[in-house]
Structures are given as C-alpha cells and as structure tokens.
KOLKE-434295 format. One record per atom (N, C-alpha, C): residue in one letter; x, y, z. Coordinates in steps of 0.1 Angstrom, whole numbers, plus 5000, padded with zeros to 4 digits. Example, Ala and Ser with C-alpha at 12.3 -4.5 7.8 and 13.67 -1.06 7.14 Angstrom:
# KOLKE-434295
A513249435078
A512349555078
A513249675078
S512849785071
S513749895071
S512950005079
This chain:
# KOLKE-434295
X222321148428
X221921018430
X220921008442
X220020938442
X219120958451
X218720798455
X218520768469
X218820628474
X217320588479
X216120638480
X215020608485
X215220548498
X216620518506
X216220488519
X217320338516
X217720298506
X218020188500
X219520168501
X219920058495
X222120058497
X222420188489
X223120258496
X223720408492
X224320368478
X225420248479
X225920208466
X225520168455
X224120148455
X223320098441
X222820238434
X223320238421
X223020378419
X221920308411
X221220438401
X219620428398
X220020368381
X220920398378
X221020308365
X221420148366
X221820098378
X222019928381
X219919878381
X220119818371
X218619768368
X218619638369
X217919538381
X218019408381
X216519348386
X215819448379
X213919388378
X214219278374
X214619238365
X214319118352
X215419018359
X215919018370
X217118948375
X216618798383
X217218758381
X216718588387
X218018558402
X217018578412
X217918528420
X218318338420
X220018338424
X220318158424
X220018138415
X220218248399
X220018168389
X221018078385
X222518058392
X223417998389
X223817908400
X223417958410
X223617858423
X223617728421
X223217648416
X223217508413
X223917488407
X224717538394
X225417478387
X226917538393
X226717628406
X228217608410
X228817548419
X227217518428
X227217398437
X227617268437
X227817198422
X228117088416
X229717128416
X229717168413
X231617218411
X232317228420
X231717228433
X232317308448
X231917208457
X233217188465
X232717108478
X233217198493
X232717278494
X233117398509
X233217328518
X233717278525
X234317258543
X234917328552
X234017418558
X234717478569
X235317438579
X236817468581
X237517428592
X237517508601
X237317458616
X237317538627
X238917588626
X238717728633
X240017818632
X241317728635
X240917648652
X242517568655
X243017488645
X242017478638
X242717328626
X243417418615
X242717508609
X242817598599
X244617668599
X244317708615
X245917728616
X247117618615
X246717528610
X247717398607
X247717368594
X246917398586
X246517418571
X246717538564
X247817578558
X248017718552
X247317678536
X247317598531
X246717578517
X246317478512
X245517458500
X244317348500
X244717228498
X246117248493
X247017098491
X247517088503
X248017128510
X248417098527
X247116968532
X246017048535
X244616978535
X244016878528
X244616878516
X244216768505
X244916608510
X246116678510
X247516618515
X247716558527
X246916568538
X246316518550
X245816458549
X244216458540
X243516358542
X243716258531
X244616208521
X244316168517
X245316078523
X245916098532
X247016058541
X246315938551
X245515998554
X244315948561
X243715868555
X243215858543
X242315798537
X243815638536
X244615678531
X245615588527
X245715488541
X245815528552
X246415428566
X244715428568
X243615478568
X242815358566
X242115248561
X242615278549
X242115158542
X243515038543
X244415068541
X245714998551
X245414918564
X244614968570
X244314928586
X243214798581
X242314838571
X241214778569
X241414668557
X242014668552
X242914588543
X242114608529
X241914718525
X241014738517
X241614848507
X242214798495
X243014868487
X242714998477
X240814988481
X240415138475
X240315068464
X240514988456
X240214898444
X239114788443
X238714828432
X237214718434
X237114608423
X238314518427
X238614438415
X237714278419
C-alpha cells in the first residue's frame, strides 16, 4: 500500500473523487440541538434526562414567577 505522503489509513481502493463534502450536514443539523456544557456543570449531569430534567425544572418556576402558564389560550 503506498500513501504518497497522505493518512497512512486510507488505502488506495477507498475512492471519494465523486464525494460531496456536508452532503448531509444540514439535514442532521435540523435533528440536533448540541450544547456544550462547561466541565463543572457536566460533572453534575451524568445523562441527557438528568439535564432535560433541570431545565425543564427551570422553565417550570419561571414561568410560575411570571405567571405565565406556557399556554396561549
């Protein structure tokens, strides 16, 4: 296998001429909402429901505070 100088791992039969970079990136962008938590907080969060489960915690005693039932009747 011979690497022209290139990733040792790509061998010469992986062929991606015809390849479209971010040909999917957008449509998985719509699907995904990423928030990175700085490490100290992260350590207080073992899982996404833990985090879910916080803020929605949050969301709840503020709209409580605000007297705003999150309903738009």
């Amino acid at each position: 296998m011979k690497t022209d100088g290139q990733d040792p791992d790509m061998r010469d039969e992986y062929d991606f001429s015809d390849g479209v970079r971010g040909k999917y990136a957008d449509r998985f962008a719509e699907g995904s909402n990423f928030v990175v938590l700085d490490p100290d907080v992260a350590a207080e969060f073992k899982t996404r429901k833990a985090v879910n489960d916080a803020l929605r915690a949050q969301l709840k005693n503020r709209r409580r505070a605000s007297g705003d039932d999150g309903y738009n009747a």
